[in-house]
C-alpha positions in Angstrom: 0.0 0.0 0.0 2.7 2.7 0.5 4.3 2.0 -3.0 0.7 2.5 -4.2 0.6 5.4 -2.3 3.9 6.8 -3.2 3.2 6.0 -7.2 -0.6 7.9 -6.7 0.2 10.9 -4.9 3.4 11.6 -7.7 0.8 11.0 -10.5 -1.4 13.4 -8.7 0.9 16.4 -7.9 2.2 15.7 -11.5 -0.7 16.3 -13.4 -2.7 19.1 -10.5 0.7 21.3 -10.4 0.4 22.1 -14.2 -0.8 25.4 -15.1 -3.3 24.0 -17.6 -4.8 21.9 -15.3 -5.3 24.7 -13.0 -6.4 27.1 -16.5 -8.7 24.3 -17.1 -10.4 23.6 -14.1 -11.7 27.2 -14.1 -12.3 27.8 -17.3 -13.7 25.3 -18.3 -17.2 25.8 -17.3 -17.2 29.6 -18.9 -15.4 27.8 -21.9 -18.7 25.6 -22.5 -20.6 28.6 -21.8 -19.3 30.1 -24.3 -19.1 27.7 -26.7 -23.2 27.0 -26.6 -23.7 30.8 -26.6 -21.1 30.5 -29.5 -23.5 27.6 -31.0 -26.6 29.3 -30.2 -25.3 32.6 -31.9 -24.7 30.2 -35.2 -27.9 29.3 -35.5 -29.7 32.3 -35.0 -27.2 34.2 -37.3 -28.5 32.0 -39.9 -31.9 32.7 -39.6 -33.5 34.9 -42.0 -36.5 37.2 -41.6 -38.8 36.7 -44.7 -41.6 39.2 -46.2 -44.5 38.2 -48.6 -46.9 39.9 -50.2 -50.2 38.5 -49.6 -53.3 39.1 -52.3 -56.2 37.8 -50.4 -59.1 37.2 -52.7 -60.9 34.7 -49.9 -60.8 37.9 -47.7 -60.8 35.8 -44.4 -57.1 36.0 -44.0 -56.9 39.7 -43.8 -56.2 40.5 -39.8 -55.9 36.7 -38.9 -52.7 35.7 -40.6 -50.8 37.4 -38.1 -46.5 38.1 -38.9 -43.4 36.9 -36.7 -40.3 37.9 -36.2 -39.4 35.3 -39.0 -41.8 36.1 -41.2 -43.6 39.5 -42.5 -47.3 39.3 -44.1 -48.2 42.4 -46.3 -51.7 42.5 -47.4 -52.0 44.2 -51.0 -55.3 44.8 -53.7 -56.0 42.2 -55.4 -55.7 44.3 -58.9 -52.1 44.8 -58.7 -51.4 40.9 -58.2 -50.3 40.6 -62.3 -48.2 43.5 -61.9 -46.4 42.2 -58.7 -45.9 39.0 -60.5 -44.0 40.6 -63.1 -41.9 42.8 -61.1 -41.6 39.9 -58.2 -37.5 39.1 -60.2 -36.5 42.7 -59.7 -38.4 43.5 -56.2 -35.9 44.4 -53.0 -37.0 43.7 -49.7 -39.7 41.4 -50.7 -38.9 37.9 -50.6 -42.6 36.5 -52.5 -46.3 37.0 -53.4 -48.9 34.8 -51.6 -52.0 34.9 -54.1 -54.8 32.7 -51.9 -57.7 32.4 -54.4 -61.3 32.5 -53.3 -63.2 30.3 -51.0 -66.3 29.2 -53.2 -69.2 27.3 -51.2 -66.4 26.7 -48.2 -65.0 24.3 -50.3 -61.3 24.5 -48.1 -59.6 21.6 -50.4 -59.8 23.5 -53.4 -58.5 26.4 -51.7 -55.6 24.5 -50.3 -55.4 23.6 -53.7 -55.7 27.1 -55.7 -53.1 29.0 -52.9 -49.7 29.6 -55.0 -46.9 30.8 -53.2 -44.0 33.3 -55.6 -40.9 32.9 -54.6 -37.5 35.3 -56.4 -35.4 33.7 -54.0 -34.2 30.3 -51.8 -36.9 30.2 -48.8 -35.8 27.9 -45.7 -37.8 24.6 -45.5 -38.8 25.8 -42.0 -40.0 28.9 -43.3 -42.2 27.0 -46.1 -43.5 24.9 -43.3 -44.2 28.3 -41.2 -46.5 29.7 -44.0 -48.4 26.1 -44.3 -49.3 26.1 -40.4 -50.0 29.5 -40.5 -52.6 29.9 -42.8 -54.0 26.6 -41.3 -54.5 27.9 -38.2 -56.7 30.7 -40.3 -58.5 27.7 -42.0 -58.9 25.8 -38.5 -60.5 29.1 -37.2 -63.1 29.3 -40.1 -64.1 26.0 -40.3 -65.3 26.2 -36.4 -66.5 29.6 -36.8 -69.0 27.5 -39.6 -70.3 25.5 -37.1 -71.7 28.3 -35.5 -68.8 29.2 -32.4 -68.3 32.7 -30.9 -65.4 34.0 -30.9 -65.1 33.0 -26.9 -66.2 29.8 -27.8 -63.1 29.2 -30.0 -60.4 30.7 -28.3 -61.4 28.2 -25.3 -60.6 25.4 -27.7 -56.8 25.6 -27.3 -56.8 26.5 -23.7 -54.0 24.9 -22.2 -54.8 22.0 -19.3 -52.3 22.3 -16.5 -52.3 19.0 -15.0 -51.2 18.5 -11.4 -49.5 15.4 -10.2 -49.0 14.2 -6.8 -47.0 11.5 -6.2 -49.2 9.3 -2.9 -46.4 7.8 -1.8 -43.6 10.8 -2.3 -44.6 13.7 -1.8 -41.4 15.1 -2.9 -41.7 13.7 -6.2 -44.5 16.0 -7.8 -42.5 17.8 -10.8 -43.9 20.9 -12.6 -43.3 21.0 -16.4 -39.8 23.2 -14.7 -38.8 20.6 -12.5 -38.5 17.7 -14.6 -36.8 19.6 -17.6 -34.0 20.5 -14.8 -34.0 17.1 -13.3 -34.1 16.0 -17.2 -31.0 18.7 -18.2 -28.8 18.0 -15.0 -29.3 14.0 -15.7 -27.9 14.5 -19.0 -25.1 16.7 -18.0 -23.9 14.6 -15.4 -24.3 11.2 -17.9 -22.1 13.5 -20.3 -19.2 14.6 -17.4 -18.9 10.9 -16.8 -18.8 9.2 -20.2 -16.0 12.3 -21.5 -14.4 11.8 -18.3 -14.0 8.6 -18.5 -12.9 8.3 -22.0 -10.7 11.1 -21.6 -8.9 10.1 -18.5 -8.6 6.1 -19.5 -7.4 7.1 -22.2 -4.9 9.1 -20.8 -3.6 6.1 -18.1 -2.9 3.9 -21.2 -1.1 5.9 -23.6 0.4 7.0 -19.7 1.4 2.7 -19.4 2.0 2.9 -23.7 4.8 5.7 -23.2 6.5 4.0 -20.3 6.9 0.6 -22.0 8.1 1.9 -25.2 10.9 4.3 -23.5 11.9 0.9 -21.1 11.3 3.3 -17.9 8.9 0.3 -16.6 11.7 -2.1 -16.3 13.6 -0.1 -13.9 10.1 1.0 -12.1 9.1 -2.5 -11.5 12.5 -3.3 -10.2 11.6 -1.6 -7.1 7.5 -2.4 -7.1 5.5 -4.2 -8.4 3.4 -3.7 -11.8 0.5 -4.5 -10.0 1.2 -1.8 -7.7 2.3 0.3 -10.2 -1.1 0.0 -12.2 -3.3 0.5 -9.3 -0.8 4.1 -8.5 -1.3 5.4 -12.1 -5.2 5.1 -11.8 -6.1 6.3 -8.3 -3.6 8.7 -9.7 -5.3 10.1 -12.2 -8.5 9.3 -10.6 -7.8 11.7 -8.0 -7.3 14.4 -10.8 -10.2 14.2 -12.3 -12.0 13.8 -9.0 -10.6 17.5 -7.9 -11.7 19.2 -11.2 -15.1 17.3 -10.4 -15.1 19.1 -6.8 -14.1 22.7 -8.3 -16.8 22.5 -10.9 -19.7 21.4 -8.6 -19.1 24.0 -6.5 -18.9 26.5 -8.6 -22.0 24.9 -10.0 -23.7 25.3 -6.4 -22.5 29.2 -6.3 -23.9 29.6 -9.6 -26.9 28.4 -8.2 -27.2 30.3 -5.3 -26.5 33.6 -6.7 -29.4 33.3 -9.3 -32.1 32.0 -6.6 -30.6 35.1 -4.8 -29.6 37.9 -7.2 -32.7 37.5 -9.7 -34.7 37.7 -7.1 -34.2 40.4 -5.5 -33.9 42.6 -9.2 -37.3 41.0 -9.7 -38.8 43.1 -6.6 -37.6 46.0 -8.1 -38.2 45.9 -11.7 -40.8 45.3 -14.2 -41.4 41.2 -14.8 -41.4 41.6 -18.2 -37.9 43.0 -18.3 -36.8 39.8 -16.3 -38.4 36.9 -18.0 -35.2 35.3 -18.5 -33.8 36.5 -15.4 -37.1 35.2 -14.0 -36.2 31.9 -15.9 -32.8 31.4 -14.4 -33.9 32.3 -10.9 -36.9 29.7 -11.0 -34.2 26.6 -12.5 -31.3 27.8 -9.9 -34.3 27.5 -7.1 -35.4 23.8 -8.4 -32.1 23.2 -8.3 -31.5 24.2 -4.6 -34.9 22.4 -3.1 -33.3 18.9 -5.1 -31.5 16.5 -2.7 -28.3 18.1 -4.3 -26.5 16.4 -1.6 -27.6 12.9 -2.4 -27.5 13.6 -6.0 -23.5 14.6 -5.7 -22.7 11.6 -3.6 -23.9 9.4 -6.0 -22.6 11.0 -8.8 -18.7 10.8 -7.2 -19.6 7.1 -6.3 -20.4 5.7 -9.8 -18.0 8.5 -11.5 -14.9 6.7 -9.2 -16.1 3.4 -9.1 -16.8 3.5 -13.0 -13.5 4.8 -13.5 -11.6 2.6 -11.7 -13.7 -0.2 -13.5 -13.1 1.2 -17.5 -9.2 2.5 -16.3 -8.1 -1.0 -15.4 -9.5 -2.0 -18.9 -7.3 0.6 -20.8 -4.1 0.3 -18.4 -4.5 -3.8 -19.8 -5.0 -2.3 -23.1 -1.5 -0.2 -22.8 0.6 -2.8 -21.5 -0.6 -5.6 -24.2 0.2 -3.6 -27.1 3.3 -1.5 -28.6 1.9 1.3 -30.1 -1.6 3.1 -30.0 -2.5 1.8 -34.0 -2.8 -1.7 -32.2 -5.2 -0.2 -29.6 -8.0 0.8 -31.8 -8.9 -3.2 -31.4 -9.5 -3.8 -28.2 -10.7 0.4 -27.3 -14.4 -0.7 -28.6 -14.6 -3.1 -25.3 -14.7 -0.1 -23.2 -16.0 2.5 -25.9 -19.2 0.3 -26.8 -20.6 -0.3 -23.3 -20.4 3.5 -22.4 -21.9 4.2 -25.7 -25.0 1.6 -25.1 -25.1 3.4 -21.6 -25.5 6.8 -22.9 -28.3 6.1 -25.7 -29.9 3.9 -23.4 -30.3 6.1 -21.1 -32.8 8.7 -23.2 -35.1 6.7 -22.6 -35.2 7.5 -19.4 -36.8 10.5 -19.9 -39.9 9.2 -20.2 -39.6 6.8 -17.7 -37.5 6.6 -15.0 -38.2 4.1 -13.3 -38.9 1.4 -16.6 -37.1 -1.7 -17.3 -34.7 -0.5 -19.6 -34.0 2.3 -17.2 -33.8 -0.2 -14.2 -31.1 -2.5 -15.9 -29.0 -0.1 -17.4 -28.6 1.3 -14.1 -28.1 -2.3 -12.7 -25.2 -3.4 -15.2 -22.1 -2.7 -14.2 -20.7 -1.7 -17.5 -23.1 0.9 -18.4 -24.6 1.8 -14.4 -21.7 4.4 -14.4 -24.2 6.6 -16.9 -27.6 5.1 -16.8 -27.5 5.1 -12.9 -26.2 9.1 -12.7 -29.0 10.2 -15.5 -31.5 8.1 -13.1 -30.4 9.7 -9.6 -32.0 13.4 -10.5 -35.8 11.7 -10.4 -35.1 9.5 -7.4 -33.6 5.7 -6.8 -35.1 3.5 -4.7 -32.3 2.7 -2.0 -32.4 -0.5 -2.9 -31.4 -0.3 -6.1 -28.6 1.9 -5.3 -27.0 -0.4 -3.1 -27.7 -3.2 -5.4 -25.9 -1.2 -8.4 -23.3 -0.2 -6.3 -22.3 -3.3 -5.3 -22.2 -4.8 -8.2 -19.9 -2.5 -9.7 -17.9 -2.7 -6.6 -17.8 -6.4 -7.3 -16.9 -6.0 -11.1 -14.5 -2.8 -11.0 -12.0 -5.5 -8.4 -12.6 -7.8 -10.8 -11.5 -5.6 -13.9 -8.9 -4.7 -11.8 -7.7 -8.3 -11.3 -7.9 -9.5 -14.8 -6.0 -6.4 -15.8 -3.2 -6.6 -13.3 -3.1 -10.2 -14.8 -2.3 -8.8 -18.2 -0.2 -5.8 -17.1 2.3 -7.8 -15.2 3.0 -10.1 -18.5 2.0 -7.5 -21.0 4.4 -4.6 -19.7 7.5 -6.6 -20.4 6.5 -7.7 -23.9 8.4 -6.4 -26.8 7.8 -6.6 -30.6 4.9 -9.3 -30.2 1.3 -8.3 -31.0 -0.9 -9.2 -28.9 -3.9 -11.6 -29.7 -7.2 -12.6 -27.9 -5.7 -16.0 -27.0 -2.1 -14.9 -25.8 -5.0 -12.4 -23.5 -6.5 -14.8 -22.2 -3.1 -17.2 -21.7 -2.2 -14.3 -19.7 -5.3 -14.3 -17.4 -5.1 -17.5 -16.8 -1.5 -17.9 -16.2 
């Protein structure tokens, strides 16, 4: 245990005394801030705002077709339609001509038919599909006004039905439409930290094993401990690095938190609410945030994030030390690329249901219950099935462990010989 110790905390202070670890721990978080506002800016810069003219011959459009931001309606006579046609090619700042013919004996198909859209340019397919639902929500409107609504009447057709739930045996577990898209976003967040972490990190303890075999440092390490030991060192090592960036982030997380449920809400007291919706936004998701059992929720998530770690490291420290370069890798990397991957699909279904099979024995497997089980934890686990998950990946990560140490201790010394399923297994058995 002290060589393990020894080899662990020099891994540690290695990698944490860097400068861009310590750049990267803090900026991180703004740096994927910035990047979806980068994202977000993208798409929004390549939106265009359309305007049509619109020649209304049905004349039950006129006030009802109502613009948006993305796309102007112009109402114009009907006796200047052939002239617009013809100057539609040279026209600036007019993107078509909407000619909706007239409605003869309500006869809607044939006016669905009839209704041409002019066009002098490239339109979006969104913006097509825009047009289309908004002059059916026209139609919609007429064809009830037909059957003899008021105008109170109709609008009370689309009122929206709030539906309360309450959960008889939780109380705590009655989610607002808000609730469960934050329980939904942090979920996926956390199932996102894990898989890149893990990737990321076991990827860096076997190239880490891969650099030490080819340069022959090992054979004087191992002179002086063991390779068991020394495998065990390099991943608690790193381990232990990701585990601190882990720490930094949640609390600035937490901070985050508390500073909108705190700030927002006292600007709200003081301003209009209609100058603060999204303040008003990020104040309501920080405060669903805060009454979650964030404590609980964090526990868990450093449980499976170590224990998963420690289970898909071992894998890629065997992978290392059975191969001499990182071309050979690429064939035994899908073993610990395809679980994760199963785990992190899998697990949109819980979305829908939490608490479903699929959901229940992703979390359960150990080889994807690092992700499924961490996307589960925001809507509530049984304690049961915690325990039960946990130890099983307990159970399996000492068993990774032990097949790999297997491998490493042969696999570390081996030169110029590619490695081969059987020769893997040889090992393991040996």
């Amino acid at each position: 245990m002290k060589n393990i110790f020894l080899i662990t905390k020099r891994e540690y202070l290695t990698q944490v005394k860097k400068k861009s670890f310590v750049l990267l721990t803090i900026l991180m978080p703004l740096l994927l801030i910035a990047f979806g506002a980068f994202i977000n800016f993208m798409m929004k810069s390549n939106q265009t705002s359309y305007t049509f003219n619109v020649v209304d011959k049905s004349h039950i459009f006129q006030q009802k077709l109502k613009s948006g931001k993305d796309v102007k309606y112009v109402f114009v006579p009907e006796n200047i339609e052939s002239s617009l046609k013809s100057s539609l090619k040279e026209m600036q700042g007019v993107d078509g001509l909407l000619v909706i013919p007239n409605l003869e004996n309500n006869d809607f198909d044939a006016l669905e038919k009839n209704t041409k859209l002019y066009i002098n340019k490239k339109i979006g397919f969104d913006t097509k599909m825009k047009i289309g639902a908004d002059i059916v929500d026209v139609v919609k409107l007429e064809k009830i006004r037909n059957l003899g609504l008021n105008e109170s009447q109709i609008s009370n057709l689309d009122k929206k039905f709030d539906l309360i739930t309450e959960n008889v045996v939780d109380k705590n577990q009655t989610d607002s439409d808000i609730s469960f898209g934050v329980k939904t976003g942090l979920g996926f967040v956390m199932m996102y930290a894990v898989f890149m972490f893990i990737i990321i990190y076991g990827v860096r303890v076997m190239r880490s094993v891969l650099e030490e075999k080819n340069n022959r440092v090992v054979e004087l390490i191992i002179s002086s401990v063991k390779p068991f030991e020394l495998m065990m060192g390099k991943i608690l090592g790193v381990t232990l690095v990701a585990l601190t960036q882990f720490i930094v982030w949640i609390a600035m997380a937490v901070v985050g938190a508390v500073f909108f449920n705190t700030g927002f809400s006292s600007m709200q007291k003081t301003m209009g609410m209609d100058k603060l919706d999204i303040m008003q936004l990020f104040s309501l998701i920080s405060h669903t945030l805060l009454d979650l059992n964030y404590s609980l929720i964090i526990s868990v998530f450093i449980v499976f994030f170590l224990l998963g770690y420690v289970f898909y490291s071992a894998m890629y420290a065997a992978i290392g030390s059975a191969v001499d370069n990182e071309t050979e890798t690429q064939q035994f990397t899908l073993f610990a690329i395809i679980p994760l991957m199963i785990g992190i699909y899998g697990s949109f279904s819980i979305i829908n249901n939490p608490d479903g099979p699929t959901a229940f024995w992703l979390s359960i497997i150990p080889f994807t219950s690092p992700i499924a089980m961490i996307a589960r934890i925001p809507f509530g686990v049984p304690v049961w099935q915690l325990a039960l998950s946990v130890g099983l990946l307990i159970g399996f990560a000492l068993l990774m462990v032990y097949i790999a140490a297997k491998i490493y201790r042969v696999g570390i010394l081996m030169y110029g010989n590619k490695a081969t399923f059987k020769e893997l297994w040889k090992w393991i058995r040996s």
